[in-house]
C-alpha positions in Angstrom: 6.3 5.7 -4.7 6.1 3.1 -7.4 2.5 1.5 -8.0 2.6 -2.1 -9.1 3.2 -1.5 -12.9 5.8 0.9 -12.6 3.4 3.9 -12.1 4.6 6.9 -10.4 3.4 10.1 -9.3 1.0 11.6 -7.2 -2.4 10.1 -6.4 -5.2 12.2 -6.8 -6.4 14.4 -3.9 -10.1 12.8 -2.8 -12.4 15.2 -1.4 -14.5 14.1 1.0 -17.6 16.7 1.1 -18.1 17.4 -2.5 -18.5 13.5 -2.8 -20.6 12.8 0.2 -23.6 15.8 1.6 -22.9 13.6 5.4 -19.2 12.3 5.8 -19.4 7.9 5.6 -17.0 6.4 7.9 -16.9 2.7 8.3 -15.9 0.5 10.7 -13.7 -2.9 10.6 -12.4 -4.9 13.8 -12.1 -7.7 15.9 -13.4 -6.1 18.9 -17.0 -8.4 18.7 -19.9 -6.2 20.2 -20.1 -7.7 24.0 -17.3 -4.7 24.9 -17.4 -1.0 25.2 -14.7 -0.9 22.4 -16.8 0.0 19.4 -19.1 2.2 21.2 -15.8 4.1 22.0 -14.5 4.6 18.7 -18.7 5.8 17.4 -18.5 8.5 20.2 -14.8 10.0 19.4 -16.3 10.2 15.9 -19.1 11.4 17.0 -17.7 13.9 19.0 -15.6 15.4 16.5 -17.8 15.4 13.8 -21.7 15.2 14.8 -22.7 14.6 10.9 -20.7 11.6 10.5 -22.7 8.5 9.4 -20.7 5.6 10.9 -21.5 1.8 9.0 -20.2 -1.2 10.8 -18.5 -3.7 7.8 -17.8 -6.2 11.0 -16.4 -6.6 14.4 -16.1 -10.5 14.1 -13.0 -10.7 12.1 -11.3 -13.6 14.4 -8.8 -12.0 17.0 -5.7 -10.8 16.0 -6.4 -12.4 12.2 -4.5 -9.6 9.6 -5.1 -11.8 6.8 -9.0 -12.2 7.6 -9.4 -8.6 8.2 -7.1 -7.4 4.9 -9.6 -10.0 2.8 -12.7 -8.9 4.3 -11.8 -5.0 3.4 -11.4 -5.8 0.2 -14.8 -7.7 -0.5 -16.5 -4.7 1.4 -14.5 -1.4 0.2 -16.1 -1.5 -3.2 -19.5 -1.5 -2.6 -18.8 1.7 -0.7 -19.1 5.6 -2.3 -16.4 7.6 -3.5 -15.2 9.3 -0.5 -15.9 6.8 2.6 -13.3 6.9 5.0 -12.7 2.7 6.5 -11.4 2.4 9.8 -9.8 -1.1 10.3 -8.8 -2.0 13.5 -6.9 -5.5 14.6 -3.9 -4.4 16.0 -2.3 -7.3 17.9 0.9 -5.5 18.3 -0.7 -2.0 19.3 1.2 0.1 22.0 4.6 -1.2 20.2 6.4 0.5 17.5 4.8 -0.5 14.7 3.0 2.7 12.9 -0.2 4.2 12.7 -1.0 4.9 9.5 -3.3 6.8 6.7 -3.9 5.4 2.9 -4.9 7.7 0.1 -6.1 6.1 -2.6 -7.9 7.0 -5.8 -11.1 7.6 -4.0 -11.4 6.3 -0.7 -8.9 6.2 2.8 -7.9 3.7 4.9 -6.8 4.4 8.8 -5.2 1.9 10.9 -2.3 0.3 11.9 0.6 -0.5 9.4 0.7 -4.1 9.9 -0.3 -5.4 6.5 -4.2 -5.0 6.8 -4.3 -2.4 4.2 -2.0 -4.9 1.9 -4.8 -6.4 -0.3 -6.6 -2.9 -0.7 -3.6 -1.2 -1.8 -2.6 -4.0 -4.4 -5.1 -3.0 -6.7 -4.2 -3.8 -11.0 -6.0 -1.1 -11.9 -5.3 1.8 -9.8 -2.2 4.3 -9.4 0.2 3.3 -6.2 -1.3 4.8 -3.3 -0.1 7.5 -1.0 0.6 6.7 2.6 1.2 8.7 5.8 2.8 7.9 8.6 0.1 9.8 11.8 2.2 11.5 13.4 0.4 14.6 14.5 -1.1 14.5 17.9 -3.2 17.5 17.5 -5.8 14.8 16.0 -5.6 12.3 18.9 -7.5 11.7 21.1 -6.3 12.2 24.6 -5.0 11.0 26.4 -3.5 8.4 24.1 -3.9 4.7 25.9 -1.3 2.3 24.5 -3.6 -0.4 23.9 -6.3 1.4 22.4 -4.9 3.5 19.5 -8.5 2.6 18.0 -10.1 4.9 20.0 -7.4 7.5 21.0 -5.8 7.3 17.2 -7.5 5.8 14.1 -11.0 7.3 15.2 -10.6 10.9 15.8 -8.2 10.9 12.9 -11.0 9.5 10.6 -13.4 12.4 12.0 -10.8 15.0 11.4 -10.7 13.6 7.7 -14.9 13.5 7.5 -14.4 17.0 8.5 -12.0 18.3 5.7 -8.6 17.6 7.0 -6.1 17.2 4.6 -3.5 13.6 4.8 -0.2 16.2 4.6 -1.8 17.8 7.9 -2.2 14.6 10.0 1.0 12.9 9.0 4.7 12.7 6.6 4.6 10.5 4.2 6.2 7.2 3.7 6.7 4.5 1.0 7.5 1.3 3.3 4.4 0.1 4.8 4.4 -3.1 6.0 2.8 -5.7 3.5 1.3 -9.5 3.3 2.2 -11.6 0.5 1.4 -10.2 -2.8 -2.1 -10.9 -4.1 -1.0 -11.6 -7.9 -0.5 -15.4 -8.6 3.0 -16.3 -9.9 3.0 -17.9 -14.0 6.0 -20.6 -14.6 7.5 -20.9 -17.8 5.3 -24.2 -18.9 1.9 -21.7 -18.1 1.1 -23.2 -14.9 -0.4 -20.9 -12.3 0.5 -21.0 -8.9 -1.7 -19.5 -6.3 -2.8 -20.4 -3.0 -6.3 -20.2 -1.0 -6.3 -16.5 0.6 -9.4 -16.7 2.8 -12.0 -19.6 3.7 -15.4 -18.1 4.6 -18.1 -19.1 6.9 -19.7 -22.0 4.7 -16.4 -23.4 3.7 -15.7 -22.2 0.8 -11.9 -21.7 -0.2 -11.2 -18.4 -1.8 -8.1 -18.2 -3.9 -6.4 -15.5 -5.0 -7.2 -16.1 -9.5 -8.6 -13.4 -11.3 -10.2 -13.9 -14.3 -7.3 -12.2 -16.0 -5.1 -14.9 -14.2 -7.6 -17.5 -15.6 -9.3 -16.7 -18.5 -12.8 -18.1 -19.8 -10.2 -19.9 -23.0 -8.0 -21.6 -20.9 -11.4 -23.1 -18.7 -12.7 -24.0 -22.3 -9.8 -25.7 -23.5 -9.5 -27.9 -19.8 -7.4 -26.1 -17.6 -7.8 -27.8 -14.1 -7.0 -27.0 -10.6 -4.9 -29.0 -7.9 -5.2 -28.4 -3.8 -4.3 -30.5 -1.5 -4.1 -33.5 -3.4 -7.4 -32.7 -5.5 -8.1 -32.3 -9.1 -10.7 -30.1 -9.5 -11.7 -29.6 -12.7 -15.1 -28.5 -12.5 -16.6 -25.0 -13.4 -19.8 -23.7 -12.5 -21.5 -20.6 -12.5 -23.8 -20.6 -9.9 -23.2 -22.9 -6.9 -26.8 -25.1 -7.6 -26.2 -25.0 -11.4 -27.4 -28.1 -12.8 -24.3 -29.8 -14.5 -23.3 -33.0 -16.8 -20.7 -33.2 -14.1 -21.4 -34.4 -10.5 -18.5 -33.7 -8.8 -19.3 -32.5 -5.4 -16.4 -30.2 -5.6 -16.1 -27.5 -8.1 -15.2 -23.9 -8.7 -17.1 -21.0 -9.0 -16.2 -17.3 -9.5 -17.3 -15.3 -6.4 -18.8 -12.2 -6.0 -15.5 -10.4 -5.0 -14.1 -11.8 -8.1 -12.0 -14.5 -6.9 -12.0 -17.8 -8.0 -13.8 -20.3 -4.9 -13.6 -23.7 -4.9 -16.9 -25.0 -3.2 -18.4 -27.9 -2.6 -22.5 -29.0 -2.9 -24.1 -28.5 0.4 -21.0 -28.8 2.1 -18.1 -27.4 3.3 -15.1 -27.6 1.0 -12.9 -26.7 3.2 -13.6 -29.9 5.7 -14.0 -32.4 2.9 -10.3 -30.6 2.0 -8.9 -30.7 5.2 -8.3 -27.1 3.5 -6.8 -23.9 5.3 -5.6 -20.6 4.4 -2.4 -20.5 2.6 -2.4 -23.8 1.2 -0.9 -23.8 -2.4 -3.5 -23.7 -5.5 -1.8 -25.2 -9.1 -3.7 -24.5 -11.9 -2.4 -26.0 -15.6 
């Protein structure tokens, strides 16, 4: 498989319990916590693998929402040690013939459903292309296997067998077409201007995009570069969101802690005083 910038070859093996003395396996869905849904896929785990410590990252990723669920892995995954196993379910086309899957990447897995959740994870600048297997192995499921809960019957007691030692090549074949949401990297035209777009909006309102700093350097923000969204020059750069400014522009930019650039507003929603939404295009120039 070919990584982003050309890279090839085989992604490092990550071993689970040389990294990690209990196995950490966490959780991501839109199941909310009124059901017996995530208390399900804790007690497969659990079943399997008694050690396991299970962390919830959410289950309030809006139903059926990819692109919510892809974003919020991405903030989370990070923060999480070398080794930890995620588990994100929202699977609105589960029972059908889209794929299970299992990501291997530098030093973490992903198990889910190959419907572009994994996109933004697997995207990454800086890290070799992943490695990716098809589960095909049943001897790992859960049984029987309900067709609309491959969460519990699939992803889970996969994720277990993995806490437990299992090797990738043993739950699955590999592949090299998974199914992917628009690319993360901005596009440059010839004249310098970036185009981007706003990839998630969070719960205060705030519009993330999907600019780096290496897409938008601290230079070009000292020699004026300015943004436009719908219909708005923004052209104000803060650090902080209550940093004290010459400018009073109650809308502004920021660079958030999962290190995209937000545009915000002061005490507000940005998003509202936008009439913003998710996918709306971002010019910078």
């Amino acid at each position: 498989m070919t990584g982003r910038r050309g890279e090839k070859g085989r992604t490092p093996r990550v071993a689970i319990s040389p990294h990690l003395r209990v196995p950490l396996i966490t959780l991501l869905t839109d199941f909310g916590t009124a059901d017996y849904f995530v208390s399900s896929l804790k007690g497969v785990i659990l079943s399997i693998n008694p050690l396991a410590r299970i962390v919830d990252i959410t289950h309030d990723i809006p139903p059926q929402d990819i692109e919510a669920a892809a974003f919020t892995l991405l903030g989370a995954c990070p923060s999480f040690p070398a080794g930890t196993i995620h588990v994100a379910v929202v699977d609105p086309t589960v029972g059908s013939s889209r794929r299970a899957i299992l990501i291997r990447t530098r030093d973490r897995f992903f198990v889910g459903p190959d419907n572009g959740i994994f996109s933004y994870v697997s995207d990454s600048r800086d890290e070799p292309a992943p490695q990716i297997f098809q589960l095909t192995n049943e001897q790992y499921f859960h049984r029987p296997v309900s067709p609309t809960f491959n969460g519990r019957d699939v992803f889970a007691p996969v994720a277990a067998a993995l806490s437990k030692g299992v090797k990738p090549e043993d739950v699955g074949t590999q592949v090299s077409d998974p199914v992917r949401l628009p690319p993360l990297t901005p596009t440059t035209s010839g004249s310098g201007q970036i185009n981007a777009r706003v990839i998630h909006i969070d719960r205060f309102g705030n519009c993330v995009t999907n600019i780096t700093q290496k897409d938008l350097t601290t230079k070009m923000i000292a020699d004026g570069a300015k943004l436009r969204v719908k219909g708005k020059l923004v052209k104000s750069f803060r650090k902080y969101f209550a940093e004290e400014t010459r400018s009073h522009d109650r809308i502004f930019a920021v660079w958030g802690s999962a290190g995209f650039l937000e545009i915000v507003a002061s005490n507000g929603s940005a998003a509202k005083l936008l009439k913003a939404s998710r996918g709306d295009p971002v010019v910078v120039y």
